[in-house]
VMD Tcl script that draws the C-alpha trace (Angstrom):
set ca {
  {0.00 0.00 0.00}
  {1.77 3.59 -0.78}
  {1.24 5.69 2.22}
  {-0.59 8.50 0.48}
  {-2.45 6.51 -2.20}
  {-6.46 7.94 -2.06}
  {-5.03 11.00 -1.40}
  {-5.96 13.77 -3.87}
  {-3.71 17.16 -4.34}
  {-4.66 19.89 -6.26}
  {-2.24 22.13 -7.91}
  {-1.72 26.28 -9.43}
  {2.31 25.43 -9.74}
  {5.01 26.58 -11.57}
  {8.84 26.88 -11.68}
  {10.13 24.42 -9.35}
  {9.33 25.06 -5.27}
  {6.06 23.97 -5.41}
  {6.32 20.84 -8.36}
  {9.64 19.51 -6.39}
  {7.08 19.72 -3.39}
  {3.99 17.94 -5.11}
  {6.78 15.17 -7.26}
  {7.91 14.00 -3.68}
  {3.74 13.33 -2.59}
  {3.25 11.92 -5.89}
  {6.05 9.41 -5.30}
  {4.50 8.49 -2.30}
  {1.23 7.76 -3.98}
  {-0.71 10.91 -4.07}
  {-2.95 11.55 -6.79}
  {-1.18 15.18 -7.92}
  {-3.00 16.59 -10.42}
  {-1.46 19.68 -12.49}
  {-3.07 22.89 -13.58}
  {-1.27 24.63 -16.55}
  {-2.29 27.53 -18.52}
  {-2.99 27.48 -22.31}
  {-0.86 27.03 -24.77}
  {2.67 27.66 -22.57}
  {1.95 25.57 -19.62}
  {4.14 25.96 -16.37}
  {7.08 28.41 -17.66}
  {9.57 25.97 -16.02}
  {8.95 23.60 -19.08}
  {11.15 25.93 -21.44}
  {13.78 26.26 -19.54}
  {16.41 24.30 -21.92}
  {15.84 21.60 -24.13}
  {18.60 19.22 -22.66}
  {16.79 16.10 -22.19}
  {15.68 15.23 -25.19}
  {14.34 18.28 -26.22}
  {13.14 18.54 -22.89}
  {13.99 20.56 -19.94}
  {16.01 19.48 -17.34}
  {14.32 21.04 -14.10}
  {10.82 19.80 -15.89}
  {11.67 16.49 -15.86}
  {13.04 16.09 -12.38}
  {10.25 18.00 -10.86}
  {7.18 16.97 -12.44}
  {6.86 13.11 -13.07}
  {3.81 10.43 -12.07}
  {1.65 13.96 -12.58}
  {-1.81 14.20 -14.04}
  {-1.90 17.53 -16.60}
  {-4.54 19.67 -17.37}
  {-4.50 23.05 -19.17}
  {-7.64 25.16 -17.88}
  {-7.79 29.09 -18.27}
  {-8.75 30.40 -15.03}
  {-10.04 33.84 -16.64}
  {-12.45 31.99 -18.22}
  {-15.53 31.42 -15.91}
  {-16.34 27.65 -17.55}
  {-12.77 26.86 -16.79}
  {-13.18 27.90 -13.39}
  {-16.25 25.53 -12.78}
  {-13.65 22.99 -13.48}
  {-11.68 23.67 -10.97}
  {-14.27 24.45 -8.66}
  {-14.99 20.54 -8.93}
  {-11.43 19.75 -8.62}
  {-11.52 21.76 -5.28}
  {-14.15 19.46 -4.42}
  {-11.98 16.12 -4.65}
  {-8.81 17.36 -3.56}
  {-7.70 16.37 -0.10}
  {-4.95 19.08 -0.76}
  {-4.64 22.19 -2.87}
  {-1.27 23.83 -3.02}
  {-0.36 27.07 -4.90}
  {2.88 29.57 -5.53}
  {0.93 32.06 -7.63}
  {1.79 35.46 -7.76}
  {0.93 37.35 -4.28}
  {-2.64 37.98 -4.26}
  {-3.07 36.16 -7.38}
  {-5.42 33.34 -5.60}
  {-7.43 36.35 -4.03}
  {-8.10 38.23 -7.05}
  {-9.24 35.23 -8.76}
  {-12.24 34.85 -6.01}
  {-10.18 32.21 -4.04}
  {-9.10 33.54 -0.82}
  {-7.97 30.55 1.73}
  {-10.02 31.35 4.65}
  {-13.69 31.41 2.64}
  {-12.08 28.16 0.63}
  {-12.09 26.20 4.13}
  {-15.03 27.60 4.87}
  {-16.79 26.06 2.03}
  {-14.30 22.81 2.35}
  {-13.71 22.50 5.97}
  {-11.64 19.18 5.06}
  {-9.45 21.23 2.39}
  {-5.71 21.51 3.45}
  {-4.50 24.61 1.40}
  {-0.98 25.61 1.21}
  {0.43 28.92 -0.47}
  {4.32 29.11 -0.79}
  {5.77 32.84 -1.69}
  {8.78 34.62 -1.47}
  {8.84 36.51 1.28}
  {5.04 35.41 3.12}
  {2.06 37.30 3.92}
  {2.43 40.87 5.21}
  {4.91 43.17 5.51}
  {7.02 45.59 3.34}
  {8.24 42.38 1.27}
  {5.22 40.78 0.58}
  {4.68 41.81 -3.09}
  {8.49 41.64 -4.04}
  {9.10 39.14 -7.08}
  {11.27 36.61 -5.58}
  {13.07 34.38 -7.62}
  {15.78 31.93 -6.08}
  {19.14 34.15 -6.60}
  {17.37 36.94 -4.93}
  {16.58 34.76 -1.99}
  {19.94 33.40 -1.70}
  {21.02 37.25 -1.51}
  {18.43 38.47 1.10}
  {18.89 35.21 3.53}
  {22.34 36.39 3.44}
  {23.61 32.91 1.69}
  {25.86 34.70 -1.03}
  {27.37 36.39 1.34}
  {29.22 33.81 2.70}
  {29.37 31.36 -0.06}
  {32.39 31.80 -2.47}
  {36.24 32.27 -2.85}
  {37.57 35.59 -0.53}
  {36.81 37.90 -3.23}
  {33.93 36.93 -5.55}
  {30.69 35.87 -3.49}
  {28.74 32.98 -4.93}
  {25.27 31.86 -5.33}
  {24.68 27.89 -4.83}
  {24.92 25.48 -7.43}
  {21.66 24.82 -7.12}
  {18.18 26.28 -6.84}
  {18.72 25.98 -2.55}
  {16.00 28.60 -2.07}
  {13.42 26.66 -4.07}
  {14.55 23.55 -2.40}
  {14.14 24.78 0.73}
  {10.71 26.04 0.61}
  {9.56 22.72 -1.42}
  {11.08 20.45 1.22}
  {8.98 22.77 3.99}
  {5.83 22.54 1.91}
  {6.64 18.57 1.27}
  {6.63 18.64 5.21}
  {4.02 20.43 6.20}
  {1.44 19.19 4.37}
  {2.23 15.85 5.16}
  {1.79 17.54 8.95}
  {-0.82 18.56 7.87}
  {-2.80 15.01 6.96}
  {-1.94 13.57 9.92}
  {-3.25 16.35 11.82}
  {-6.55 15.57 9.73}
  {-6.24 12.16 10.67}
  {-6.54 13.32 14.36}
  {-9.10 16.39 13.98}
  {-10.77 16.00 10.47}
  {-10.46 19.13 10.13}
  {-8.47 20.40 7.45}
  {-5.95 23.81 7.67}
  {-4.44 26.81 5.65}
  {-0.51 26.44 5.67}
  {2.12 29.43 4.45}
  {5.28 28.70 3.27}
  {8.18 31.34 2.69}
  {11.02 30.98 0.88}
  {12.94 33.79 2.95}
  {12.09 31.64 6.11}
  {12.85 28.68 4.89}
  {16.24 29.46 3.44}
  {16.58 31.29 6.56}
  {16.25 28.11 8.79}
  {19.13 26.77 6.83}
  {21.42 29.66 7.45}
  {20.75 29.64 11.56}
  {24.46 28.31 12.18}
  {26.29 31.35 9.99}
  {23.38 33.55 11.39}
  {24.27 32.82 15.05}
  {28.05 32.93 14.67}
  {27.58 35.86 13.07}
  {25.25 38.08 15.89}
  {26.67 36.93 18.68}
  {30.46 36.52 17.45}
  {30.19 39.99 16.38}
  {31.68 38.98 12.05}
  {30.24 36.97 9.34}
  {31.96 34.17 8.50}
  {34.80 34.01 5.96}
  {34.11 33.17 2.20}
  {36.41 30.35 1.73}
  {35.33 28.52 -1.43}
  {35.61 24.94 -1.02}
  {37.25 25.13 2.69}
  {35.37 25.82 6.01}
  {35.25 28.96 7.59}
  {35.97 27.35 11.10}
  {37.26 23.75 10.87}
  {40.67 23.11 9.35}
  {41.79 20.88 7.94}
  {38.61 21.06 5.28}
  {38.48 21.48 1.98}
  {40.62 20.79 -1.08}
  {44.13 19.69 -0.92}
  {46.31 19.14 -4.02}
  {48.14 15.72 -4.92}
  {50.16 14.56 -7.59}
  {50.06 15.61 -11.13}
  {46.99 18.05 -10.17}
  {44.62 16.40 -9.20}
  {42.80 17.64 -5.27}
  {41.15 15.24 -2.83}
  {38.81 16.84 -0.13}
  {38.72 16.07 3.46}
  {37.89 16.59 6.65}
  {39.34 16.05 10.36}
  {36.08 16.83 13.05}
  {38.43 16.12 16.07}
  {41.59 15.87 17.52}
  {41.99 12.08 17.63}
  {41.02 12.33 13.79}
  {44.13 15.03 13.56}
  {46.30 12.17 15.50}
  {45.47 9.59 13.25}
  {45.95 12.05 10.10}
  {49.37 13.12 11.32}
  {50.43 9.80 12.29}
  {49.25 7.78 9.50}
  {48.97 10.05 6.33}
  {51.54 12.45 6.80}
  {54.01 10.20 8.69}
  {54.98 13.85 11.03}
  {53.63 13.01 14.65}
  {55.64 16.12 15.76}
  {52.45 17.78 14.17}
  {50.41 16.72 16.66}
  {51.95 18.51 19.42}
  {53.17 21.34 17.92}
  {51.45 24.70 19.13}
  {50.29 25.88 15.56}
  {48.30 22.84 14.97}
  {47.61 21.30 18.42}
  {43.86 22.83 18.43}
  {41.27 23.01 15.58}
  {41.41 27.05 16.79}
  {45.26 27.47 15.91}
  {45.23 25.42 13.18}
  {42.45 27.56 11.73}
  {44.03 30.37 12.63}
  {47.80 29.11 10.76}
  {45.81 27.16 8.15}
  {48.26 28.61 5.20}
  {51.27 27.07 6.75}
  {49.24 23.71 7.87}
  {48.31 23.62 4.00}
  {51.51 23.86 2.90}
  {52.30 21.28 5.01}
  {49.64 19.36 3.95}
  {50.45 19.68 0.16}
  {54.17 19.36 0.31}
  {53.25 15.32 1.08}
  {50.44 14.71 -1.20}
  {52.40 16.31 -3.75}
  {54.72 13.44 -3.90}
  {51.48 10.43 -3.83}
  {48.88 9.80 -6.19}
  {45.28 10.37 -5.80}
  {44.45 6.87 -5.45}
  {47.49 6.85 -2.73}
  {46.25 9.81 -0.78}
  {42.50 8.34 0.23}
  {44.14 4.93 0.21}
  {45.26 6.37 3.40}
  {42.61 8.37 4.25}
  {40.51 5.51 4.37}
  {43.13 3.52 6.74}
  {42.98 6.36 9.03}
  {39.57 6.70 8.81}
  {39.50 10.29 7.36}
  {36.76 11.91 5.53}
  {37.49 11.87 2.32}
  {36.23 12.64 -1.17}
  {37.01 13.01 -5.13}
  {36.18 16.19 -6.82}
  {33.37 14.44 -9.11}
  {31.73 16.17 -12.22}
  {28.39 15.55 -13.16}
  {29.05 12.88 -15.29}
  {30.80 10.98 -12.71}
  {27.63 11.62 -10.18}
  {25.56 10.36 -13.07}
  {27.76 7.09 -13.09}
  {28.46 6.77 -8.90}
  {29.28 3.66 -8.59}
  {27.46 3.60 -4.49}
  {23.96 4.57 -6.39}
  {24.48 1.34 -8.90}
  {25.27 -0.85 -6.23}
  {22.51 0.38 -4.27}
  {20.26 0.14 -6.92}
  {19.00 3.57 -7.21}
  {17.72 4.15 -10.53}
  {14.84 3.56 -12.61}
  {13.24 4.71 -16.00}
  {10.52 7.40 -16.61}
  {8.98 7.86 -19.41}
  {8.44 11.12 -21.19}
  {7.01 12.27 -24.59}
  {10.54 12.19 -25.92}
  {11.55 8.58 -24.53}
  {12.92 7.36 -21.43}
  {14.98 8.58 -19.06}
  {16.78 7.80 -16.31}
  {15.68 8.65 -12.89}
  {16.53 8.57 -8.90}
  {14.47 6.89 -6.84}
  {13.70 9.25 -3.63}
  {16.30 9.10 -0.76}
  {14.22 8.14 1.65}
  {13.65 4.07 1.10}
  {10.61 2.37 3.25}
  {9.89 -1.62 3.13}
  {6.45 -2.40 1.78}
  {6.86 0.01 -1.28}
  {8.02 1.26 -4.16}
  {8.09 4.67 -4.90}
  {6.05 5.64 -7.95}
  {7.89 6.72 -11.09}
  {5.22 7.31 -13.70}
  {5.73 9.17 -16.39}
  {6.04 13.06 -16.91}
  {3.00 13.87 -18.44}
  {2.88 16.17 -21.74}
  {1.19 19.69 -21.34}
  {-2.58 19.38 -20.90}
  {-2.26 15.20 -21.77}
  {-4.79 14.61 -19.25}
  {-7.33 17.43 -19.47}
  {-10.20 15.51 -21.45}
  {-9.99 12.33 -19.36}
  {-10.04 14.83 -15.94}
  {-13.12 16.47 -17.24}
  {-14.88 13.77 -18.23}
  {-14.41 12.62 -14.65}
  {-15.72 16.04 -13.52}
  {-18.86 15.78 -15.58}
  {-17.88 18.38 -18.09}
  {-16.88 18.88 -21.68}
  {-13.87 19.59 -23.11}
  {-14.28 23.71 -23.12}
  {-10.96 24.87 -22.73}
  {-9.80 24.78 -26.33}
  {-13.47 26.08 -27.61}
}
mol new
graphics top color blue
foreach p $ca { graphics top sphere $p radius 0.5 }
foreach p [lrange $ca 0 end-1] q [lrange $ca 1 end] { graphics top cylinder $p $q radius 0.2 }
display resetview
């Protein structure tokens, strides 16, 4: 049985927040079912073309979906999804703010007419406020959580790989509606959840934001490295190549000086005998530190690492993630199937015995609309 099979969620989404949110209930077996407009459908679908003509975000964010295209302007359209509204165990939205409202949808007269309805809004900034009609798109929340800031080489802040911002408010909406049904499960009574992307970011940066108020400086930009542990980061071995590690504690920085670098003097000398000094003399611990692995291999270096039980990593690109040899063993991948063929795809991190996450396919833009109507009791109006 998948935990959230008979479960229906109802969905105004776009870019990726929300759909990374609704993906991870419809792997679980929700029933997610995908409002688009006309002819463009969620904007997040033209993003690139990289997967077969496909876009890359789209893909990962929006498979085992049900699509319909319906044209909320339109008053017959908006019977439609006044039906949906009446199935849906769930109806989530990142709309413009005041979007929902202006359409005739505010939250608290939703519940009142579906007093079972859990309804979740995600935004930028939240409700209220000076902020809360500021456009917020991930790089600008990155900037006003204070992440680029610290994230980068000494000169040249960074923005994350990644859209972290989005992440971080679909993981929270993920969360809380799932909260949320339980809490149904207890009350049956349903609720109005608020998500912000600010916030949620903001949760993320507590540790920087803490050493930062009360230590009286922001932390140090230091690329790859940490701002307070050392040794962490990058180090460089033989013919170029860098491993990464880390030492956490000083019987990790005995066994490192003992066992890798072959210099026990290291571990009592007052530079290095503290993860404080050798922070503080870090350039002369790296050189150090490089002067041995400069003479080993790559393969030599974490050969060591690993008998010392060190942290240790490669410096993998993409392609190499693609072709980890832990997710092959583990079995981690399946196919999905799209308009334009099959792809591969992870199965969620989180693994539960007694199921199997669902990996339907990613549906084409409106694919589902006549068979959803049908089931409402209407005709196919939208294209009329």
């Amino acid at each position: 049985m998948l935990p959230l099979k008979g479960i229906t969620v109802v969905t105004l989404e776009q870019a990726i927040a929300v759909p990374f949110a609704t993906r991870q209930l419809a792997d679980l077996g929700a029933r997610v079912i995908k409002i688009e407009r006309p002819v463009t459908g969620d904007f997040a679908r033209n993003y690139d073309t990289t997967v077969n003509g496909l876009s890359s975000h789209f893909v990962w964010c929006n498979r085992s979906k049900e699509s319909i295209v319906l044209d909320l302007k339109n008053e017959k359209d908006k019977e439609a999804f006044n039906r949906l509204l009446e199935i849906a165990d769930v109806f989530i939205q990142n709309l413009a703010p005041g979007a929902l409202e202006r359409m005739g949808y505010e939250p608290k007269k939703l519940i009142q007419k579906h007093p079972k309805l859990i309804i979740c809004s995600l935004s930028g900034y939240g409700s209220g406020g000076l902020y809360q009609n500021k456009k917020a798109y991930d790089l600008l929340i990155q900037c006003e959580s204070g992440l680029v800031s610290i994230t980068g080489s000494k000169d040249t802040p960074s923005k994350a790989g990644i859209s972290i911002a989005d992440i971080a408010g679909g993981m929270y909406v993920y969360s809380g509606v799932l909260t949320a049904l339980l809490n149904r499960e207890k009350s049956g009574e349903g609720t109005i959840l608020e998500v912000s992307m600010l916030e949620a970011l903001g949760e993320w940066m507590s540790y920087p934001m803490y050493y930062a108020s009360y230590g009286g400086k922001d932390p140090e930009r230091t690329g790859a490295s940490h701002s307070t542990i050392y040794p962490y980061g990058s180090f460089a071995c033989k013919e170029g190549k860098k491993v990464f590690l880390g030492i956490q504690n000083e019987r990790e920085w005995a066994s490192f000086c003992e066992h890798v670098l072959k210099k026990t003097s290291l571990v009592t000398d007052a530079r290095f005998m503290n993860n404080t000094n050798r922070s503080k003399n870090r350039e002369e611990l790296k050189e150090i530190i490089e002067n041995q692995f400069k003479e080993m291999s790559i393969h030599d270096v974490i050969s060591k690492l690993e008998k010392a039980k060190i942290a240790n990593a490669r410096l993998n690109t993409m392609k190499d993630f693609f072709e980890h040899p832990q997710l092959e063993a583990r079995e981690r991948w399946r196919t999905v199937k799209t308009t334009a063929g099959s792809i591969a795809a992870l199965i969620p991190p989180v693994t539960m015995e007694g199921f199997e996450a669902v990996m339907d396919p990613v549906p084409a833009l409106g694919e589902h609309t006549d068979a959803i109507l049908t089931e409402l009791g209407l005709s196919s109006f939208s294209n009329e």
